[in-house]
C-alpha positions as CSV (number, residue, x, y, z in Angstrom):
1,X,250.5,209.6,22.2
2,X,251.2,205.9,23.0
3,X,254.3,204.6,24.2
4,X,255.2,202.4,20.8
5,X,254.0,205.7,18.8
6,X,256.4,207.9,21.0
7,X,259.1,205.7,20.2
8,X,258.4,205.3,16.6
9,X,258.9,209.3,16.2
10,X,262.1,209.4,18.0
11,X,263.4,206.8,15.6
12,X,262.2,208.9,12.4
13,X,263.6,212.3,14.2
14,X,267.0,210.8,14.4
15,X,267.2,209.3,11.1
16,X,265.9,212.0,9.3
17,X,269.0,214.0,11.0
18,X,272.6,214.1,9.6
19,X,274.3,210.6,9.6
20,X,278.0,210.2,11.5
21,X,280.9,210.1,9.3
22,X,282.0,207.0,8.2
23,X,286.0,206.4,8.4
24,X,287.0,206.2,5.2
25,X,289.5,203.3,6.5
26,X,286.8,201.1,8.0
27,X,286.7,198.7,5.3
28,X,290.4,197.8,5.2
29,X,290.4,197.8,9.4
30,X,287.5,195.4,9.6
31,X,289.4,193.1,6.7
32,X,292.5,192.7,8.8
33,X,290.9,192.0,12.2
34,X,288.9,189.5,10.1
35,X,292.2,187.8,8.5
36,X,293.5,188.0,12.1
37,X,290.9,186.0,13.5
38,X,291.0,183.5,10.7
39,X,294.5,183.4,11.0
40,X,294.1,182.9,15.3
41,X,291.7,180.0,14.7
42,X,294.3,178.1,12.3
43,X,297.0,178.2,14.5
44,X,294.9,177.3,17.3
45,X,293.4,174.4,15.1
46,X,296.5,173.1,14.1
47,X,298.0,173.1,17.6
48,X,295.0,170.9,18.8
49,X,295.6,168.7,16.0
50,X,299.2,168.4,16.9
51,X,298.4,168.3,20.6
52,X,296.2,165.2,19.5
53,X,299.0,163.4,17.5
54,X,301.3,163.1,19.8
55,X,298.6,162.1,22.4
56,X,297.7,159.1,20.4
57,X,301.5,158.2,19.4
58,X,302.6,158.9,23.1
59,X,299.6,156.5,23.9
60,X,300.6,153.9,21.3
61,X,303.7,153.9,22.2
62,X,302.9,152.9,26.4
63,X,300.6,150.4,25.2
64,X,303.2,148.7,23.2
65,X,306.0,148.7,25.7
66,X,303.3,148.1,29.0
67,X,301.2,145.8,27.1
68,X,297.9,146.4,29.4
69,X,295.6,143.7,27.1
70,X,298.2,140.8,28.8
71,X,296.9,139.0,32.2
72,X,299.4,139.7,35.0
73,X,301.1,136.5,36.6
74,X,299.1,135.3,39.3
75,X,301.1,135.5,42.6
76,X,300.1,132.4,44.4
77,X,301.3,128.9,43.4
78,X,299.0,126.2,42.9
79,X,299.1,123.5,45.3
80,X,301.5,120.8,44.8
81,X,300.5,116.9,44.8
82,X,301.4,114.2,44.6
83,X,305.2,114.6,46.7
């Protein structure tokens, strides 16, 4: 007997046996760890998007009061003439 033969019988041998007991709760437990997780990934999801708004109005804010898009004061004179 090959090998893929061999494993083809054990497979038939132990489905052709009795089958586990399934909980009769299973259902309802697999549900609520699904509404869990979709629950998790809201919260996280809306704390990114909260995390994100008050990047962008804590960054609005700075630009406004810093003004980065204004050239600095140079910090030499120019030469004076003409004295």
């Amino acid at each position: 007997m090959s090998l893929p033969d061999r494993k083809a019988d054990e497979v038939r041998r132990m489905l052709d046996g009795t089958h586990p007991v399934v909980p009769p709760d299973l259902a309802a437990r697999a549900a609520e760890l699904g509404r869990r997780i979709l629950v998790r990934r809201r919260a996280v999801r809306a704390v990114g998007w909260a995390l994100l708004l008050v990047a962008a109005v804590a960054f609005t804010i700075w630009a406004a009061a810093v003004e980065p898009w204004v050239v600095p004061p140079s910090e030499t004179t120019p030469p004076l003439e003409g004295w």
